[in-house]
DRENTORKOL-3810 file (N, C-alpha, C; in nm, 4 decimals):
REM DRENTORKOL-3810
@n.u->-3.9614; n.v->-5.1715; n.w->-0.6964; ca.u->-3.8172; ca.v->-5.1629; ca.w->-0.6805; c.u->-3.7837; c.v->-5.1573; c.w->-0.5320
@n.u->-3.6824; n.v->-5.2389; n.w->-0.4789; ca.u->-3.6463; ca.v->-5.2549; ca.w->-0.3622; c.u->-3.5564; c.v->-5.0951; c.w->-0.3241
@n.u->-3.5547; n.v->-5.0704; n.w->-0.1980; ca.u->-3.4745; ca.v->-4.9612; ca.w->-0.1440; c.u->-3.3663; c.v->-5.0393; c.w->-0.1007
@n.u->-3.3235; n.v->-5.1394; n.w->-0.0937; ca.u->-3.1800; ca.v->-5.2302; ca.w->-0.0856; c.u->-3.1115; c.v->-5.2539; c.w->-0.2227
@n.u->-3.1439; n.v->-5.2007; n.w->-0.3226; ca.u->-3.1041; ca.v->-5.2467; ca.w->-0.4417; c.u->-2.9730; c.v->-5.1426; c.w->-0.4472
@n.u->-2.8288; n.v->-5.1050; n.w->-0.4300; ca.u->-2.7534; ca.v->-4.9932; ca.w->-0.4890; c.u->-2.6312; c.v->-5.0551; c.w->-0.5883
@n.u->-2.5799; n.v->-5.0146; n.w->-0.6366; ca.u->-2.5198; ca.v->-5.0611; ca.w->-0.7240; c.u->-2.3337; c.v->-5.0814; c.w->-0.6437
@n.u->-2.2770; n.v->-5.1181; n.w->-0.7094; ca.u->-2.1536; ca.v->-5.1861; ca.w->-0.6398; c.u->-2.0922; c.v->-5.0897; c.w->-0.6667
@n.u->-1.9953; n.v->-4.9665; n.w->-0.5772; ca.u->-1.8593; ca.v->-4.9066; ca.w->-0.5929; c.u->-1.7991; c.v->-4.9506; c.w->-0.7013
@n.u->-1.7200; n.v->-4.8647; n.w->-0.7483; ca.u->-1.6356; ca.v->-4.8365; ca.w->-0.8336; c.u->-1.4768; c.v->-4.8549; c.w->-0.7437
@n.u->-1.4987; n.v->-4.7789; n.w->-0.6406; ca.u->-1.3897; ca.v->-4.7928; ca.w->-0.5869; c.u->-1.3352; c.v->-4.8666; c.w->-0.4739
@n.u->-1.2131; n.v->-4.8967; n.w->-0.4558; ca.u->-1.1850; ca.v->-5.0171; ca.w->-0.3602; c.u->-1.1872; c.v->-4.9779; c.w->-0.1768
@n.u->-1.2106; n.v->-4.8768; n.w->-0.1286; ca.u->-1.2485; ca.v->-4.8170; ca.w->-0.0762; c.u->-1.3206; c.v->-4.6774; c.w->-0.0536
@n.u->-1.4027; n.v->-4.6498; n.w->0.0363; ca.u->-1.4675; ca.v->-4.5106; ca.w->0.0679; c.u->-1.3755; c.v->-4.3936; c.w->0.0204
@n.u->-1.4550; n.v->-4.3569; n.w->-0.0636; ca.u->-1.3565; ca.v->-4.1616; ca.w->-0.0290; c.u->-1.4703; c.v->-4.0737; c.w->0.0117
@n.u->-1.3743; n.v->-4.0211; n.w->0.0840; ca.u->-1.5108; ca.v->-3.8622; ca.w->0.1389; c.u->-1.4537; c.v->-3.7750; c.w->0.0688
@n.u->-1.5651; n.v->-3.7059; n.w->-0.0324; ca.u->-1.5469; ca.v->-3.5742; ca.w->-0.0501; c.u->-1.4888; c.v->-3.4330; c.w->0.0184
@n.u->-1.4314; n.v->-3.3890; n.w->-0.0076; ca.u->-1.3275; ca.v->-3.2517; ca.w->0.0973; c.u->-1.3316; c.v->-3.1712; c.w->-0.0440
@n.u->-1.4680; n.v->-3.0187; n.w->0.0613; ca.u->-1.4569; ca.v->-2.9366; ca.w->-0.0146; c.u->-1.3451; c.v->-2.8167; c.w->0.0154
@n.u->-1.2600; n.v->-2.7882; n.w->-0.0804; ca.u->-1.1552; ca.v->-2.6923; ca.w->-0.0486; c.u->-1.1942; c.v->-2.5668; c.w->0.0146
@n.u->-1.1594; n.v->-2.5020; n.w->0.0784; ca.u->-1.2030; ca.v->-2.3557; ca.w->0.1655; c.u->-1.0885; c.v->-2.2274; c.w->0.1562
@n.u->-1.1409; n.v->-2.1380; n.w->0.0825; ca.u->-1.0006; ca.v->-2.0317; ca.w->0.0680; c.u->-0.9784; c.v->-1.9956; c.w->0.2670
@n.u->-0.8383; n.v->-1.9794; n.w->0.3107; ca.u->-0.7933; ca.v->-1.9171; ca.w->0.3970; c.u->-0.6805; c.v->-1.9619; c.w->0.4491
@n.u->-0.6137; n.v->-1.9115; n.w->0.5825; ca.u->-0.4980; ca.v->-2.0242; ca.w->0.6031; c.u->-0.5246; c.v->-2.0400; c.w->0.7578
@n.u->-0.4457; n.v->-2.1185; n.w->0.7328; ca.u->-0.4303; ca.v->-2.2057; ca.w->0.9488; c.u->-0.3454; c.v->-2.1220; c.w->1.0084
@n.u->-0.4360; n.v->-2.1216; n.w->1.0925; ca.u->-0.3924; ca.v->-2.0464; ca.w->1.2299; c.u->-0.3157; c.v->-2.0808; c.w->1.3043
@n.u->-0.2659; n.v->-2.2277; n.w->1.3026; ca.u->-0.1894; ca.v->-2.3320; ca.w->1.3696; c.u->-0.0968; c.v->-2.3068; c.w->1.2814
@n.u->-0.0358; n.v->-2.3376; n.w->1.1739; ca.u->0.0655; ca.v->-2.3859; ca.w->1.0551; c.u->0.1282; c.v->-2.2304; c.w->0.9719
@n.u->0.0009; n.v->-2.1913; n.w->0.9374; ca.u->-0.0145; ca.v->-2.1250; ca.w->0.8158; c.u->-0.0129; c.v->-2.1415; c.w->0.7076
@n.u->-0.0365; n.v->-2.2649; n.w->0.6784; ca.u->-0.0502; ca.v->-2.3673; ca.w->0.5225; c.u->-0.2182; c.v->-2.2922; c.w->0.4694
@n.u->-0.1790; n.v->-2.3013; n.w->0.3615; ca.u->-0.3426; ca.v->-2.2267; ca.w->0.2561; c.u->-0.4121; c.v->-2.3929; c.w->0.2085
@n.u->-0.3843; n.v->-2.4691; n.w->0.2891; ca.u->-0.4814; ca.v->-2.6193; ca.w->0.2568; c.u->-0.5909; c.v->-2.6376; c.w->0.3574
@n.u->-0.7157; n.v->-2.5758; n.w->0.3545; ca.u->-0.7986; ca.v->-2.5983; ca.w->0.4094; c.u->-0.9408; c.v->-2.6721; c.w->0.3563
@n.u->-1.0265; n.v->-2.7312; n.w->0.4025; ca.u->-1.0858; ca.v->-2.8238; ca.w->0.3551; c.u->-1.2066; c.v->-2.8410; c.w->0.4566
@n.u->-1.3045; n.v->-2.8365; n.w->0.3976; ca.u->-1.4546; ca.v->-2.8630; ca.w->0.4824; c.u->-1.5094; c.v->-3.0268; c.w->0.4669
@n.u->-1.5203; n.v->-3.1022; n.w->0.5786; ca.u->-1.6123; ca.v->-3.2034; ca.w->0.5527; c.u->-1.6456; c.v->-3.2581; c.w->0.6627
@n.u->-1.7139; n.v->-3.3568; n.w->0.6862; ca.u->-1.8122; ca.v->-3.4113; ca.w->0.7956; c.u->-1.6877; c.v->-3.5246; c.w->0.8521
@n.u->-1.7262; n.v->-3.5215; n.w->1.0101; ca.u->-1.6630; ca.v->-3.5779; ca.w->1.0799; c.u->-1.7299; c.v->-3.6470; c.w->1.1679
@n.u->-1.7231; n.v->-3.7746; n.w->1.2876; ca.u->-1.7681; ca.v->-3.8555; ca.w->1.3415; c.u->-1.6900; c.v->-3.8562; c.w->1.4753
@n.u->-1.7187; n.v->-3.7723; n.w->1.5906; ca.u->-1.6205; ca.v->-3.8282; ca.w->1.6918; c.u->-1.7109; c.v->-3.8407; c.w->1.7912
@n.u->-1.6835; n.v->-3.8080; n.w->1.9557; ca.u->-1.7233; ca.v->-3.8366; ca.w->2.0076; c.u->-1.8939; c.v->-3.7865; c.w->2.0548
@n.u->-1.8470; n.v->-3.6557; n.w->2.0025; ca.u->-1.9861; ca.v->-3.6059; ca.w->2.0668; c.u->-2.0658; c.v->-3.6119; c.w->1.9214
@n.u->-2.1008; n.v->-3.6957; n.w->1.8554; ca.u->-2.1304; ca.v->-3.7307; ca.w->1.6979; c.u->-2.1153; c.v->-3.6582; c.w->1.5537
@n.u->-2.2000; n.v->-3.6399; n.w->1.4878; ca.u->-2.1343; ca.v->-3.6155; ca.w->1.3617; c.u->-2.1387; c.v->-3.4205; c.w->1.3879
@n.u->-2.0174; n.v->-3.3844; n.w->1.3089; ca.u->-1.9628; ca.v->-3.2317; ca.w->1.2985; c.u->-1.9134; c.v->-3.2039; c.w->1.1480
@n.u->-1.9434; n.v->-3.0779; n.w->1.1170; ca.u->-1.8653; ca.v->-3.0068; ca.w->0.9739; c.u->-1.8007; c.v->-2.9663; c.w->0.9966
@n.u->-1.6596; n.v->-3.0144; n.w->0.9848; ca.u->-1.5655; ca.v->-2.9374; ca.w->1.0491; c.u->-1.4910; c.v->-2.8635; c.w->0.9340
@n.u->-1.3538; n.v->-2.7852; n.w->0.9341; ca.u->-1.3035; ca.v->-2.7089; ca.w->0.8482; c.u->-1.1307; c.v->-2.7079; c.w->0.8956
@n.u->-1.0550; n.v->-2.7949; n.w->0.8257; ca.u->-0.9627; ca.v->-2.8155; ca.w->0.8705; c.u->-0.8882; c.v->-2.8090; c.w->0.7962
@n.u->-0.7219; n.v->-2.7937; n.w->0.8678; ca.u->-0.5901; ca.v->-2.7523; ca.w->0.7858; c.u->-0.5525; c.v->-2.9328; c.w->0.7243
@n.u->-0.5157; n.v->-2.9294; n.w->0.5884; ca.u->-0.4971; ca.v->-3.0509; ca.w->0.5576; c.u->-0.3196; c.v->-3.0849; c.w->0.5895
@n.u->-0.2570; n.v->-3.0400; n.w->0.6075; ca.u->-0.0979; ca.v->-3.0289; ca.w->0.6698; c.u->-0.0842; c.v->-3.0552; c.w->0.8116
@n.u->-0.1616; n.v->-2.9541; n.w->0.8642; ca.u->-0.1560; ca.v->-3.0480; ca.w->1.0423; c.u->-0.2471; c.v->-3.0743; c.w->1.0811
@n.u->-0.3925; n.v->-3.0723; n.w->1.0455; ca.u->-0.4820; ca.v->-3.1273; ca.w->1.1071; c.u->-0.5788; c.v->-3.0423; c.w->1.2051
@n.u->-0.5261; n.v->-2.9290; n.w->1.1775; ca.u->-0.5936; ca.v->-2.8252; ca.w->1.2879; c.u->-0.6868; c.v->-2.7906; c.w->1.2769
@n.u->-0.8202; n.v->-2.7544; n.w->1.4013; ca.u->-0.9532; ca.v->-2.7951; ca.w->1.3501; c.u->-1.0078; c.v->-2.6291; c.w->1.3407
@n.u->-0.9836; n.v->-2.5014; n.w->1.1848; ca.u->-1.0191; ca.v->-2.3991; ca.w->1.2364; c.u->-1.1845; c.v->-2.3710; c.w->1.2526
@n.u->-1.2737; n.v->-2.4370; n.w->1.2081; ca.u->-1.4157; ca.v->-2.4426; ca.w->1.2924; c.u->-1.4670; c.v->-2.5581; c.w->1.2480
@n.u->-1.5943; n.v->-2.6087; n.w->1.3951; ca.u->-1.6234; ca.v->-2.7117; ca.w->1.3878; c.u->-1.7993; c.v->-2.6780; c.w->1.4453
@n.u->-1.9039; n.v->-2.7262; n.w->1.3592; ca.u->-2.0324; ca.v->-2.7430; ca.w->1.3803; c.u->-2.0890; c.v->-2.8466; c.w->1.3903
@n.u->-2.2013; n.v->-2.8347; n.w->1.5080; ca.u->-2.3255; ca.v->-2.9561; ca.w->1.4710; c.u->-2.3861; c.v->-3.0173; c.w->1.3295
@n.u->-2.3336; n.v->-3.1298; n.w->1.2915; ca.u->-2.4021; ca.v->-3.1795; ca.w->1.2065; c.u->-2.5467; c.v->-3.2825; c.w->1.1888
@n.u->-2.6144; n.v->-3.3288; n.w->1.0933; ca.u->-2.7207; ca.v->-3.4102; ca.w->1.0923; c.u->-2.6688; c.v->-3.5369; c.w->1.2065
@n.u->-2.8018; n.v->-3.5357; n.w->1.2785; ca.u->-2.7511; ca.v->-3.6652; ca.w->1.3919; c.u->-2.7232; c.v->-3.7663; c.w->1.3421
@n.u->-2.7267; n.v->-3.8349; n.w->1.2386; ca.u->-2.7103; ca.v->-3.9671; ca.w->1.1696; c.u->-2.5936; c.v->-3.9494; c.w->1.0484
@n.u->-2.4896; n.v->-3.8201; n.w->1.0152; ca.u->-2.4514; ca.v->-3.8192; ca.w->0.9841; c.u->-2.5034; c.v->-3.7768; c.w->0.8549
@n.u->-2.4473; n.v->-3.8353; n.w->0.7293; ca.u->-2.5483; ca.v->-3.8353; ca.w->0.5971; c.u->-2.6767; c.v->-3.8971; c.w->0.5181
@n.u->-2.7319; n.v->-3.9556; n.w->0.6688; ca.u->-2.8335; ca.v->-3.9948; ca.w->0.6248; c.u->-2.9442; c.v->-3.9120; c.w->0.7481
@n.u->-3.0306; n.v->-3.8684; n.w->0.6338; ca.u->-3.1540; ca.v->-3.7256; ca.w->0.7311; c.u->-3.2694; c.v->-3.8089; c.w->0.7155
@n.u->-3.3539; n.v->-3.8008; n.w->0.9084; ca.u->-3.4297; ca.v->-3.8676; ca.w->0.8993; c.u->-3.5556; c.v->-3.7772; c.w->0.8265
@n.u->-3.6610; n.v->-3.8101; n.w->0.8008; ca.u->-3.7578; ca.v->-3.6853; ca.w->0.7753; c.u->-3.8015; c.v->-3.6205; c.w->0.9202
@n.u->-3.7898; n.v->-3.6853; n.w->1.0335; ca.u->-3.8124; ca.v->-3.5929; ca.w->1.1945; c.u->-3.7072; c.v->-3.5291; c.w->1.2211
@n.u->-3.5659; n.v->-3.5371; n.w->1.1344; ca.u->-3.5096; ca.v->-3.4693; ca.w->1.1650; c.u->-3.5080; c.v->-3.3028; c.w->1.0773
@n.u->-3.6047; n.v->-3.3215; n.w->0.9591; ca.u->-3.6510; ca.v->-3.1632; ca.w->0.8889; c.u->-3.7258; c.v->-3.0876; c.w->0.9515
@n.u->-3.8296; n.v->-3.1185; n.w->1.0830; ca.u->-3.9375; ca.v->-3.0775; ca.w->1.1386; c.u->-3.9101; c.v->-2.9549; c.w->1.2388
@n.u->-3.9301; n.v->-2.8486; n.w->1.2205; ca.u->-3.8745; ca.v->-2.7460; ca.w->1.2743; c.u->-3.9505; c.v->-2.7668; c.w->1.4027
@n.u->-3.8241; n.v->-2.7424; n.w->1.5717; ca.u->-3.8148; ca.v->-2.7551; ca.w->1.6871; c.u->-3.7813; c.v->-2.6475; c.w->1.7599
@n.u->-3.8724; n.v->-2.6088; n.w->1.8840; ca.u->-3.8172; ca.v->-2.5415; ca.w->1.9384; c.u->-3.8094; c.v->-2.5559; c.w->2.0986
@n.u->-3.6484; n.v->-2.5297; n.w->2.1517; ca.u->-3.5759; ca.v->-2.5380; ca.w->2.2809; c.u->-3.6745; c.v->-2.5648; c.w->2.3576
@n.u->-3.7542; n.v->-2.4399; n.w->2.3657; ca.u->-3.8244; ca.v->-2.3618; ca.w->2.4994; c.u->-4.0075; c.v->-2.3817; c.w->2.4942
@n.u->-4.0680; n.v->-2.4172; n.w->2.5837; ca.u->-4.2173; ca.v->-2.4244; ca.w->2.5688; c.u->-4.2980; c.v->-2.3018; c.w->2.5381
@n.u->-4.3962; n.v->-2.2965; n.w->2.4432; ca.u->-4.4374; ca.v->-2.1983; ca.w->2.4330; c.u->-4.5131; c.v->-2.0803; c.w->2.5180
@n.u->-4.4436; n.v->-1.9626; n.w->2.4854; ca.u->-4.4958; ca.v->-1.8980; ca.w->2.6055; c.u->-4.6812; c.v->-1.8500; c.w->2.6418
@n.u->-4.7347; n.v->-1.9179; n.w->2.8086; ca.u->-4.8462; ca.v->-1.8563; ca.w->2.8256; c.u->-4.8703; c.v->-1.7279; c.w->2.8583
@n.u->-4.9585; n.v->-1.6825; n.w->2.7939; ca.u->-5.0441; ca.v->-1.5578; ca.w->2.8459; c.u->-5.0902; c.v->-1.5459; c.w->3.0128
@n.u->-5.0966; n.v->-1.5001; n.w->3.0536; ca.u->-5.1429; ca.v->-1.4487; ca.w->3.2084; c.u->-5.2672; c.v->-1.4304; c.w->3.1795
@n.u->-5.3666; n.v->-1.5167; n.w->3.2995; ca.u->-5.5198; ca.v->-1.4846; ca.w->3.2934; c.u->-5.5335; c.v->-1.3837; c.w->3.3611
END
């Protein structure tokens, strides 16, 4: 079986899922808040936003490729070189 094989949408364009989030905006004060992945400049983010004005009340690093995870990107990394011992 090919990994190019997916089946054709249903729908006539993309929808992104927006998971609802209890709280309200800090900007507005509307109780429509909504979590989902975003694409801007500094690349993909989870952000958590007011659906009335748009206000961004938090925003995180997301997977570098967005929704697609490479397997180097599961490989646990760390910042700093490991520390030597003193001879």
């Amino acid at each position: 079986m090919s990994n190019f094989v997916y089946q054709r949408p249903e729908d006539l364009y993309p929808v992104q899922q927006k998971e609802p989030v209890a709280g309200v905006c800090s900007a507005c004060g509307a109780e429509e808040l909504a979590r989902y992945p975003v694409l801007s400049e500094g690349g993909w983010f989870m952000v958590v936003k007011c659906q009335v004005c748009l206000h961004s009340e938090s925003r995180e690093k997301w997977n570098r490729l967005g929704h697609i995870v490479l397997h180097t990107d599961t490989i646990p990394h760390h910042d700093d070189p490991p520390e030597r011992t003193p001879r």
